[in-house]
VOROLO-451703 format. One record per residue (C-alpha): x, y negated, z negated; residue in three letters. Coordinates in steps of 0.1 Angstrom, whole numbers, plus 5000, padded with zeros to 4 digits. Example, Ala and Ser with C-alpha at 12.3 -4.5 7.8 and 13.67 -1.06 7.14 Angstrom:
BEGIN
[[5123 5045 4922] "ALA"]
[[5137 5011 4929] "SER"]
//
This chain:
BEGIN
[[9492 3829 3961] "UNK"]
[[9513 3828 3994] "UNK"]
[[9544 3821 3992] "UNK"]
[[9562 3793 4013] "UNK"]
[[9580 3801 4045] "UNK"]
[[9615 3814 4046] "UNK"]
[[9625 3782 4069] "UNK"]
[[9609 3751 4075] "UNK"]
[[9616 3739 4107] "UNK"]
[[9604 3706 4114] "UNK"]
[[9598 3692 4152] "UNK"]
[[9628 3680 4171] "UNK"]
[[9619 3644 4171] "UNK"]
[[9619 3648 4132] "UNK"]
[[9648 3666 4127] "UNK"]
[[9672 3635 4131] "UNK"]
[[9654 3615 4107] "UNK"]
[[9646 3641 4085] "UNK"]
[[9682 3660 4078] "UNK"]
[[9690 3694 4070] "UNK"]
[[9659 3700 4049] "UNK"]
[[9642 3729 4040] "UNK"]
[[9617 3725 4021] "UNK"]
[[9580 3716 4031] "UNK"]
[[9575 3678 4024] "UNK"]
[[9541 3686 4010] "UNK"]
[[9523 3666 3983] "UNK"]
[[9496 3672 3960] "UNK"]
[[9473 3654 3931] "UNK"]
[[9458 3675 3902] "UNK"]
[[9425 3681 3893] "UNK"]
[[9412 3692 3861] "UNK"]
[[9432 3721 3849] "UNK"]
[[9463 3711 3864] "UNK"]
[[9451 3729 3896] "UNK"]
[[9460 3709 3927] "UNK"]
[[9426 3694 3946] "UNK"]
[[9440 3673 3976] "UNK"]
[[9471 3682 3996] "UNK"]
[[9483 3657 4019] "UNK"]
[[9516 3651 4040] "UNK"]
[[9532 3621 4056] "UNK"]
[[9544 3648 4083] "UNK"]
[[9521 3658 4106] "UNK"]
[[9503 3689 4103] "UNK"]
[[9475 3688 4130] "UNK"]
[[9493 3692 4161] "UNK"]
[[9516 3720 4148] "UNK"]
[[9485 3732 4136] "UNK"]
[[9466 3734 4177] "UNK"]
[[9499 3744 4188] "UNK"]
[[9511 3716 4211] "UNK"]
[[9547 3716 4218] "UNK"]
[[9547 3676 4220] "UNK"]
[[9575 3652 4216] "UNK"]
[[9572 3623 4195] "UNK"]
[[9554 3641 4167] "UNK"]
[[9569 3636 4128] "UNK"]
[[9560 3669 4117] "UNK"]
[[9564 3703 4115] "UNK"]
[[9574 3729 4136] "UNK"]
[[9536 3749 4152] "UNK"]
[[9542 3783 4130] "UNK"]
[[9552 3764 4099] "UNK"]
[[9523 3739 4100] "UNK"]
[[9503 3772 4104] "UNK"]
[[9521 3788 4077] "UNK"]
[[9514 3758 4053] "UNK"]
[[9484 3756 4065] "UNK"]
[[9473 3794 4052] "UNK"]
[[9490 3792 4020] "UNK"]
[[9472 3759 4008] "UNK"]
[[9438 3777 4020] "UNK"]
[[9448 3808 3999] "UNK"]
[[9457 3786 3970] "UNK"]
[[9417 3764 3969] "UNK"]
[[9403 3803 3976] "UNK"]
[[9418 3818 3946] "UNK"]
[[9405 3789 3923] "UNK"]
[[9370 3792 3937] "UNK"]
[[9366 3831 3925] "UNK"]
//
């Protein structure tokens, strides 16, 4: 499995209301086997995740939301094999 990103960096809109954090804010809820079947975030991944440089966003910074982003793939591909 992937391991997480050295820093997470959250959007500057976020970062106020956030703190000094890093560590992803990511959620999950287990399946059978203890295996994790649905992710889910109350930061936003989607626009980190096209790219956009946008203010107002609550989320995380375009790289790390594309870092997450592989790592959770990699995680549901290894349980499918």
């Amino acid at each position: 499995m992937q391991r997480k990103p050295d820093q997470i960096l959250y959007r500057s809109f976020a970062r106020p209301l956030i703190g000094k954090q890093n560590e992803p804010r990511l959620c999950g809820v287990s399946i059978s086997g203890g295996r994790i079947g649905v992710f889910f975030s109350r930061e936003d991944l989607s626009a980190g995740l096209a790219g956009e440089q946008v203010d107002g966003v609550f989320g995380y910074d375009p790289q790390v939301a594309a870092q997450l982003m592989r790592s959770m793939i990699l995680y549901a591909d290894h349980g499918a094999k």
